[in-house]
LODREN-172361 format. One record per atom (N, C-alpha, C, O): atom name; x, y, z; residue in three letters; residue number from 0. Coordinates in steps of 0.05 Angstrom, whole numbers, plus 5000, padded with zeros to 4 digits. Example, Ala and Ser with C-alpha at 12.3 -4.5 7.8 and 13.67 -1.06 7.14 Angstrom:
{paba 'N'; {5264; 4886; 5156}; 'ALA'; 0};
{paba 'CA'; {5246; 4910; 5156}; 'ALA'; 0};
{paba 'C'; {5264; 4934; 5156}; 'ALA'; 0};
{paba 'O'; {5285; 4934; 5169}; 'ALA'; 0};
{paba 'N'; {5257; 4955; 5142}; 'SER'; 1};
{paba 'CA'; {5273; 4979; 5143}; 'SER'; 1};
{paba 'C'; {5258; 5001; 5157}; 'SER'; 1};
{paba 'O'; {5268; 5023; 5161}; 'SER'; 1};
% end
This chain:
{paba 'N'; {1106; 2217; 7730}; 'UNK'; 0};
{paba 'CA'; {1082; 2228; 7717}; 'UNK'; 0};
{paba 'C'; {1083; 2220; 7688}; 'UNK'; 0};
{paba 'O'; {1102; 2220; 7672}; 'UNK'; 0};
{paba 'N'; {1055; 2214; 7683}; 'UNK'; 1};
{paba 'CA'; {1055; 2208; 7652}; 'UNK'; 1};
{paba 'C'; {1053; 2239; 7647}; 'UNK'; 1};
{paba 'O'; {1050; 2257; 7664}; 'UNK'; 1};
{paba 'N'; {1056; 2243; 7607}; 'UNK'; 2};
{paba 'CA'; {1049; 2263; 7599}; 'UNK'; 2};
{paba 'C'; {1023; 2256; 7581}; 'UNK'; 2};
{paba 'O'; {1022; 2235; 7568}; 'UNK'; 2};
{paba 'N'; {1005; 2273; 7580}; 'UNK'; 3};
{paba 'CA'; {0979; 2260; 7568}; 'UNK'; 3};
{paba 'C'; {0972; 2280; 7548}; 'UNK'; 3};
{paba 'O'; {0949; 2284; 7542}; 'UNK'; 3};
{paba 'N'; {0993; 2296; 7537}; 'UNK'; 4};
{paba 'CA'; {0984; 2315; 7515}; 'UNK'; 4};
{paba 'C'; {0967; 2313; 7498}; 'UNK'; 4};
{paba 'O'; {0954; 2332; 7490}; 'UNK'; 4};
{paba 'N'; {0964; 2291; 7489}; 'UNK'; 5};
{paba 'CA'; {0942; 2291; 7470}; 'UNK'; 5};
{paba 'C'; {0906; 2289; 7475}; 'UNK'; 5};
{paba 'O'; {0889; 2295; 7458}; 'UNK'; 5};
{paba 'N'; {0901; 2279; 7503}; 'UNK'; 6};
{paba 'CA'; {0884; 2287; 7519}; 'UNK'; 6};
{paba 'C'; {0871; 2316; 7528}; 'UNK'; 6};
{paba 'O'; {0848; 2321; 7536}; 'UNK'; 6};
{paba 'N'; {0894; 2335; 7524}; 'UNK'; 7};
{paba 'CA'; {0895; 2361; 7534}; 'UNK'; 7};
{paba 'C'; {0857; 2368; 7535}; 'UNK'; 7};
{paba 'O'; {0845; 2361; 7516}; 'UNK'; 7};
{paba 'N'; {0841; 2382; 7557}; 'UNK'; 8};
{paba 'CA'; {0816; 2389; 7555}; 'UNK'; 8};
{paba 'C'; {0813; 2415; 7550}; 'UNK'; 8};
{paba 'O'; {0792; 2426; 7544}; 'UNK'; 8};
{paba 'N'; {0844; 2432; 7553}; 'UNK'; 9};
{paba 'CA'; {0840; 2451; 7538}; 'UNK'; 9};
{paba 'C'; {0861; 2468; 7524}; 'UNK'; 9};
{paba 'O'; {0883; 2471; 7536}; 'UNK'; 9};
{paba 'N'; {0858; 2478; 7505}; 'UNK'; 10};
{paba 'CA'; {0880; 2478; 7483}; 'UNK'; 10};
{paba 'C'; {0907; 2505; 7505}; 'UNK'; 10};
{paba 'O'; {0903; 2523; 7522}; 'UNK'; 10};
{paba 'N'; {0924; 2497; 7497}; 'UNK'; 11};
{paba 'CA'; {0945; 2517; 7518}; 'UNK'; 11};
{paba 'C'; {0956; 2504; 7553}; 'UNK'; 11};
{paba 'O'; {0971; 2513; 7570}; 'UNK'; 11};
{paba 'N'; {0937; 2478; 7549}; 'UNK'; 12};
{paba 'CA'; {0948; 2465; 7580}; 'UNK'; 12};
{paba 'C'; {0963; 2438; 7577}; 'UNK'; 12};
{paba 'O'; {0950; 2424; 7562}; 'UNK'; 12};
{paba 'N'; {0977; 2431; 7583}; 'UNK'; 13};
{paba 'CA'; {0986; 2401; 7600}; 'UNK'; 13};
{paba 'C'; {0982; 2386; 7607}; 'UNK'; 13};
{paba 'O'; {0984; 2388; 7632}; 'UNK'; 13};
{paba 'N'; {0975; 2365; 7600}; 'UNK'; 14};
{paba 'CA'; {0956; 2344; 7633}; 'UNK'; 14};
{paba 'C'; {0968; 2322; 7632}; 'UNK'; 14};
{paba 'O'; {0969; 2307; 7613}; 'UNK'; 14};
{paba 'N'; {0983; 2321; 7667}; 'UNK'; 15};
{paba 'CA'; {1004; 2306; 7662}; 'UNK'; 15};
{paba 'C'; {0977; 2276; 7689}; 'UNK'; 15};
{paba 'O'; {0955; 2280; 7699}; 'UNK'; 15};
{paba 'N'; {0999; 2249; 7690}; 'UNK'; 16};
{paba 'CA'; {0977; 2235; 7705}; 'UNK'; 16};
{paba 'C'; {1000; 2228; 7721}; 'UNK'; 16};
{paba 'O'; {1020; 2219; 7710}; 'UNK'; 16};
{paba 'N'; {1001; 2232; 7750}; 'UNK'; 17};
{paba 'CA'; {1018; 2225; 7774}; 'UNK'; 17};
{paba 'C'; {1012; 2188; 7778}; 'UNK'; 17};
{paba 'O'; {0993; 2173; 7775}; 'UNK'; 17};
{paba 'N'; {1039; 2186; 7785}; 'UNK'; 18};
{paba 'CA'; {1039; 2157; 7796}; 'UNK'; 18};
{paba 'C'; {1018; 2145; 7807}; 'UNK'; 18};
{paba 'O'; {1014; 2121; 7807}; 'UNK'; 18};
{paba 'N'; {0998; 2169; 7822}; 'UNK'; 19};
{paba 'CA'; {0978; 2156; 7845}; 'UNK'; 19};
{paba 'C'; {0950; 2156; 7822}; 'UNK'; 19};
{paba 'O'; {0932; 2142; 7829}; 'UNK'; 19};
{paba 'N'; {0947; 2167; 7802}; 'UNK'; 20};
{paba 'CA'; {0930; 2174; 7790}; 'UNK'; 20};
{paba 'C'; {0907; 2201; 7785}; 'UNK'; 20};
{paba 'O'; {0887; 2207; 7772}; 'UNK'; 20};
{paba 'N'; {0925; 2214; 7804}; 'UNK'; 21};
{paba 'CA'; {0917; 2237; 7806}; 'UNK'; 21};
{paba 'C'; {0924; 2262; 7778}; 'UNK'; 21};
{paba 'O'; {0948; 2265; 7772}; 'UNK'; 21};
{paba 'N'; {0907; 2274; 7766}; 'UNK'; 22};
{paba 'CA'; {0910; 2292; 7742}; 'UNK'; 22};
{paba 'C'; {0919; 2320; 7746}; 'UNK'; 22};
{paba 'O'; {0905; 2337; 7757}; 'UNK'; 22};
{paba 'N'; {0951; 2327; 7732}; 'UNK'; 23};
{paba 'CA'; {0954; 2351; 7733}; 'UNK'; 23};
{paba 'C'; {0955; 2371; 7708}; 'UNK'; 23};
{paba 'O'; {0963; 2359; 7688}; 'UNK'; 23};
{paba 'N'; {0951; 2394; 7703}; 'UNK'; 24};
{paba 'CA'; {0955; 2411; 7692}; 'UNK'; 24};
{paba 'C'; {0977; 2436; 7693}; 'UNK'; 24};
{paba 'O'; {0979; 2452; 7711}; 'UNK'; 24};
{paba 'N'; {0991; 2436; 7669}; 'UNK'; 25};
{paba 'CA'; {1005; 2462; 7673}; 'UNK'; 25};
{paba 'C'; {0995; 2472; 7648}; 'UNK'; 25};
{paba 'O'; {0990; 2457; 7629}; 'UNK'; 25};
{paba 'N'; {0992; 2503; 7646}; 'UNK'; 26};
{paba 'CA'; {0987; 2521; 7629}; 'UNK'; 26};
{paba 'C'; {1021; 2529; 7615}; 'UNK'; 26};
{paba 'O'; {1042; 2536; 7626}; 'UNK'; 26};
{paba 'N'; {1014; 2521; 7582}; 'UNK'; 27};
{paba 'CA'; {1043; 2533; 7571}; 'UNK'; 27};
{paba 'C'; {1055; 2557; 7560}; 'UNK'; 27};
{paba 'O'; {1076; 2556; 7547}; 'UNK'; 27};
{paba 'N'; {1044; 2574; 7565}; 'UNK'; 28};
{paba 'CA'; {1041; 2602; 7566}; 'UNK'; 28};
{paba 'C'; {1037; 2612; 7597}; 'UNK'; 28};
{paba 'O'; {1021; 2601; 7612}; 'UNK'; 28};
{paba 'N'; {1055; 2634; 7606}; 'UNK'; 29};
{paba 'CA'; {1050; 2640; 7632}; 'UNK'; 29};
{paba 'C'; {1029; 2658; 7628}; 'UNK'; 29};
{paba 'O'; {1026; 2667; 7605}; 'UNK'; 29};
{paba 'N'; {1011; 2667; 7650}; 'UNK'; 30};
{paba 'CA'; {0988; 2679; 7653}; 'UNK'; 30};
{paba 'C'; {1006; 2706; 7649}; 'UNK'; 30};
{paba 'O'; {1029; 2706; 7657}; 'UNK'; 30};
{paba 'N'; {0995; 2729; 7638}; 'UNK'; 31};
{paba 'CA'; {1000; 2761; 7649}; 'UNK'; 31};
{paba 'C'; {1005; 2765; 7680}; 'UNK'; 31};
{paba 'O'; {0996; 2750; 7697}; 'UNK'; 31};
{paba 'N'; {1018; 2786; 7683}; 'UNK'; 32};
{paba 'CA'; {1034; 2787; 7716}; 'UNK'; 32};
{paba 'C'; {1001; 2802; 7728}; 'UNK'; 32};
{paba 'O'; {0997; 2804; 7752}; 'UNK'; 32};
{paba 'N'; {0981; 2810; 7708}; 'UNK'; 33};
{paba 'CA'; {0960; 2824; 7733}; 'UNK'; 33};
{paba 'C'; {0942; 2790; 7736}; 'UNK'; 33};
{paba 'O'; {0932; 2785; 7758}; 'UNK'; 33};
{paba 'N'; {0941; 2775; 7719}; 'UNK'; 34};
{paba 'CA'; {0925; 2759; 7724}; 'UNK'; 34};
{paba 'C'; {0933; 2734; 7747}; 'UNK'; 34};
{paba 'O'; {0918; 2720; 7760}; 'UNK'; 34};
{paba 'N'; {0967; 2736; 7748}; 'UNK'; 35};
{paba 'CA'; {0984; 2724; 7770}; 'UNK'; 35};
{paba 'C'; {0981; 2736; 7795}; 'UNK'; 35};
{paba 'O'; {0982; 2724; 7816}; 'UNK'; 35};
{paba 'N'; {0977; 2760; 7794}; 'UNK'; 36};
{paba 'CA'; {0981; 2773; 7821}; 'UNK'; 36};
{paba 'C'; {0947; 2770; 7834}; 'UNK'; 36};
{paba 'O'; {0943; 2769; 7859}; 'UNK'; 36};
{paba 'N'; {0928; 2770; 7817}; 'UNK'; 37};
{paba 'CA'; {0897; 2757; 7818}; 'UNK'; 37};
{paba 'C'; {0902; 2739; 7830}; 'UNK'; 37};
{paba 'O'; {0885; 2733; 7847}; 'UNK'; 37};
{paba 'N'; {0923; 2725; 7828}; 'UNK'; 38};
{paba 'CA'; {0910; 2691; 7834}; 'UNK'; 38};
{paba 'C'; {0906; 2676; 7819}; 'UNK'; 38};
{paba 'O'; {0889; 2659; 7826}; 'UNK'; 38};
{paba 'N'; {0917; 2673; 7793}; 'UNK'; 39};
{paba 'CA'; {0917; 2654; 7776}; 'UNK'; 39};
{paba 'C'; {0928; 2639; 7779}; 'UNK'; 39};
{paba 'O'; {0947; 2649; 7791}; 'UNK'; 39};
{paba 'N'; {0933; 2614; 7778}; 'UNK'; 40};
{paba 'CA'; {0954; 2587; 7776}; 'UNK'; 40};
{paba 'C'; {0957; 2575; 7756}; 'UNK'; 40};
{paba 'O'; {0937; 2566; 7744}; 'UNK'; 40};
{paba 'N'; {0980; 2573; 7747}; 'UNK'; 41};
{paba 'CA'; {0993; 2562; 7711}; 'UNK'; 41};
{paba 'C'; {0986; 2532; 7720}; 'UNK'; 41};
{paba 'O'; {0975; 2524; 7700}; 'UNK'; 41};
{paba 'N'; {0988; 2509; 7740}; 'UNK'; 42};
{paba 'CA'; {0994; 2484; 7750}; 'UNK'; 42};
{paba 'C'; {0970; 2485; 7768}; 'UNK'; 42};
{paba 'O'; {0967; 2500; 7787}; 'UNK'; 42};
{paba 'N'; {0949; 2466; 7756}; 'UNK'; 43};
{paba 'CA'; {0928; 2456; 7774}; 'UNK'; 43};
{paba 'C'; {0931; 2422; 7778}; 'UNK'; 43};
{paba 'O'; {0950; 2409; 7771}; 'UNK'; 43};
{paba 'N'; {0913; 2416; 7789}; 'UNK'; 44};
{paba 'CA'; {0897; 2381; 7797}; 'UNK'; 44};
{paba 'C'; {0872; 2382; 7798}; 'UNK'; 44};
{paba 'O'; {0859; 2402; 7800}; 'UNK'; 44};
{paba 'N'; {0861; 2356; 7797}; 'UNK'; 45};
{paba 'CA'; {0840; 2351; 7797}; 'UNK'; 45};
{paba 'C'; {0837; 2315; 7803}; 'UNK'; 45};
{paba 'O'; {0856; 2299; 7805}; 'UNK'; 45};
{paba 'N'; {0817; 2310; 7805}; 'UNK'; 46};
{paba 'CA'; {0808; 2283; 7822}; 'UNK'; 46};
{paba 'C'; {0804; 2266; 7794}; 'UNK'; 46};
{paba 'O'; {0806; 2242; 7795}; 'UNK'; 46};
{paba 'N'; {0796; 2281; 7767}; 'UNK'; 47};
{paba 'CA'; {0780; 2269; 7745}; 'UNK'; 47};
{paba 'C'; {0786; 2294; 7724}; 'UNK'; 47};
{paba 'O'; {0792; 2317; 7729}; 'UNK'; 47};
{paba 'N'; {0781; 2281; 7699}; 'UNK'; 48};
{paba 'CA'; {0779; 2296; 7684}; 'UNK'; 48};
{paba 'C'; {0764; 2328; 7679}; 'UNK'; 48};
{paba 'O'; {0769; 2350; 7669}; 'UNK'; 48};
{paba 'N'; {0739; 2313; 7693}; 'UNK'; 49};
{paba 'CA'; {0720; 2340; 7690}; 'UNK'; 49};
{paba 'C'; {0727; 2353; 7714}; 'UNK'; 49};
{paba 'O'; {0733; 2376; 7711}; 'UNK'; 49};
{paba 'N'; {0729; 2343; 7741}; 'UNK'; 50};
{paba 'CA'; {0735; 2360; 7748}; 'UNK'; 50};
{paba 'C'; {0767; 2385; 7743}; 'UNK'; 50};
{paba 'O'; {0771; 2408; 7749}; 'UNK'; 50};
{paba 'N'; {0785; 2364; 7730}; 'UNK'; 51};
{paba 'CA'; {0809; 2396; 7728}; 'UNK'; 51};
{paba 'C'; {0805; 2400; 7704}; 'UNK'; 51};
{paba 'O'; {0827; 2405; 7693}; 'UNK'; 51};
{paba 'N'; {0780; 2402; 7681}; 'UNK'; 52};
{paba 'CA'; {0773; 2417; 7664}; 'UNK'; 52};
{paba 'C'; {0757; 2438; 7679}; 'UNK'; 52};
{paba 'O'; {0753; 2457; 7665}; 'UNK'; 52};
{paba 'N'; {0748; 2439; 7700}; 'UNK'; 53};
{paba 'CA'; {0719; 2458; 7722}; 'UNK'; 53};
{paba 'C'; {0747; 2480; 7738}; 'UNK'; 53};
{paba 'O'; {0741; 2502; 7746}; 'UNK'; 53};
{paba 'N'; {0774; 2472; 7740}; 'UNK'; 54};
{paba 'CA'; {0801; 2482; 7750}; 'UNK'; 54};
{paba 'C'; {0809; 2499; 7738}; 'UNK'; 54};
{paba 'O'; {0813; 2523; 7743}; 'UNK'; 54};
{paba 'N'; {0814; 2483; 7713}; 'UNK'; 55};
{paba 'CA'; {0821; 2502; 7688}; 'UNK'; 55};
{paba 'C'; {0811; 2533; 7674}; 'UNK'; 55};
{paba 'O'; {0822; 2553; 7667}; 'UNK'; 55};
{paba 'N'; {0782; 2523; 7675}; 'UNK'; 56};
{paba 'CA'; {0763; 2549; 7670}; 'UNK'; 56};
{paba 'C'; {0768; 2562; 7686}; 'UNK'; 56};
{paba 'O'; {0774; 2585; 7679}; 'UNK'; 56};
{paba 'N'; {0769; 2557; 7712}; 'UNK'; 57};
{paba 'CA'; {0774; 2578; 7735}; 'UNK'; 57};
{paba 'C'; {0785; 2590; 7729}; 'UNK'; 57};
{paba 'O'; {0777; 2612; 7721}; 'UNK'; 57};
{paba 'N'; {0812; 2582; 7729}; 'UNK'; 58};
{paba 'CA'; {0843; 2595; 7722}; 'UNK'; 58};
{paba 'C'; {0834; 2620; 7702}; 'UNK'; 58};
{paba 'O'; {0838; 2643; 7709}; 'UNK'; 58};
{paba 'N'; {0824; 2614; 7677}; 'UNK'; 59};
{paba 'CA'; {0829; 2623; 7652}; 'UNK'; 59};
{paba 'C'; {0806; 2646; 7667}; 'UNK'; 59};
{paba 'O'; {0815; 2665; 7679}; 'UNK'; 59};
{paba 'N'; {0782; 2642; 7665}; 'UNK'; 60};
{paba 'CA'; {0766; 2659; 7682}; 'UNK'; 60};
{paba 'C'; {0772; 2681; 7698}; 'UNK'; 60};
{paba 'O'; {0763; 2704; 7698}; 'UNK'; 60};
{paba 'N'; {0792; 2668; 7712}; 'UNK'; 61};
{paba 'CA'; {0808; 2692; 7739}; 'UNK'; 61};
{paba 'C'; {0825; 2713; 7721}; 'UNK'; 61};
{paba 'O'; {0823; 2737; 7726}; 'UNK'; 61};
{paba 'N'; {0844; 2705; 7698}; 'UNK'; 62};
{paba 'CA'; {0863; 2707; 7683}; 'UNK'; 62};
{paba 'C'; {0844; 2735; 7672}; 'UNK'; 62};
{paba 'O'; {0850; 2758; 7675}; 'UNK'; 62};
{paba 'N'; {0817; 2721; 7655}; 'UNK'; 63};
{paba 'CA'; {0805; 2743; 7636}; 'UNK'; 63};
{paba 'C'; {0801; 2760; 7651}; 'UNK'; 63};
{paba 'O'; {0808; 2782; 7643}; 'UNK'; 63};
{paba 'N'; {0787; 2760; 7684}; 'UNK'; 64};
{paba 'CA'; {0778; 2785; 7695}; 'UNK'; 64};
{paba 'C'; {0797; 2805; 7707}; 'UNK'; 64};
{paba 'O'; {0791; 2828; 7708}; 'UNK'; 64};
{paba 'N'; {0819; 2796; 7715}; 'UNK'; 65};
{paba 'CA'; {0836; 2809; 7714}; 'UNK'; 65};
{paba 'C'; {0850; 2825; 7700}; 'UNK'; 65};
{paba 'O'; {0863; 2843; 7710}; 'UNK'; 65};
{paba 'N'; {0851; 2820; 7673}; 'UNK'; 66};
{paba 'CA'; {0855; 2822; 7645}; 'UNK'; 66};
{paba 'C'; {0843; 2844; 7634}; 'UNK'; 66};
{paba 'O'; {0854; 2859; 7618}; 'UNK'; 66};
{paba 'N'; {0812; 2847; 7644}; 'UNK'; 67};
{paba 'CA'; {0796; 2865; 7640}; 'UNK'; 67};
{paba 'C'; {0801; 2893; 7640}; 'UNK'; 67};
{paba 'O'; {0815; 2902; 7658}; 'UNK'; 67};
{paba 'N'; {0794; 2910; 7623}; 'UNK'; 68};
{paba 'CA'; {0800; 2943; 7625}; 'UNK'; 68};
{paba 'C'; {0777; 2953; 7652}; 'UNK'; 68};
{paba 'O'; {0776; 2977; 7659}; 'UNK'; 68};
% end
């Protein structure tokens, strides 16, 4: 895997590029344990850029509502 840090689409992730060309993300900060137990994922993919920036939001998305009072 390449590392493509300076690409990053969003500030706090990883995006690494697999041999096949496929795009990954890891989050460098672990999510909160309620937003983990939600269903958050620190390590996504995607096919393209926009799409694992459309992954990413998820994540962070799932993260805030859970997060929620």
């Amino acid at each position: 895997m390449t590392d493509r840090r300076s690409t990053t689409p969003t500030e706090g992730w990883r995006v690494m590029t697999s041999d096949r060309g496929r795009l990954w993300a890891t989050r460098e900060r672990p999510f909160l344990a309620a937003a983990e137990d939600a269903g958050a994922a620190r390590t996504v993919d995607g096919d393209d850029l926009p799409e694992l920036c459309r992954v990413i939001a998820e994540q962070e998305s799932l993260a805030a509502l859970a997060s929620a009072p």
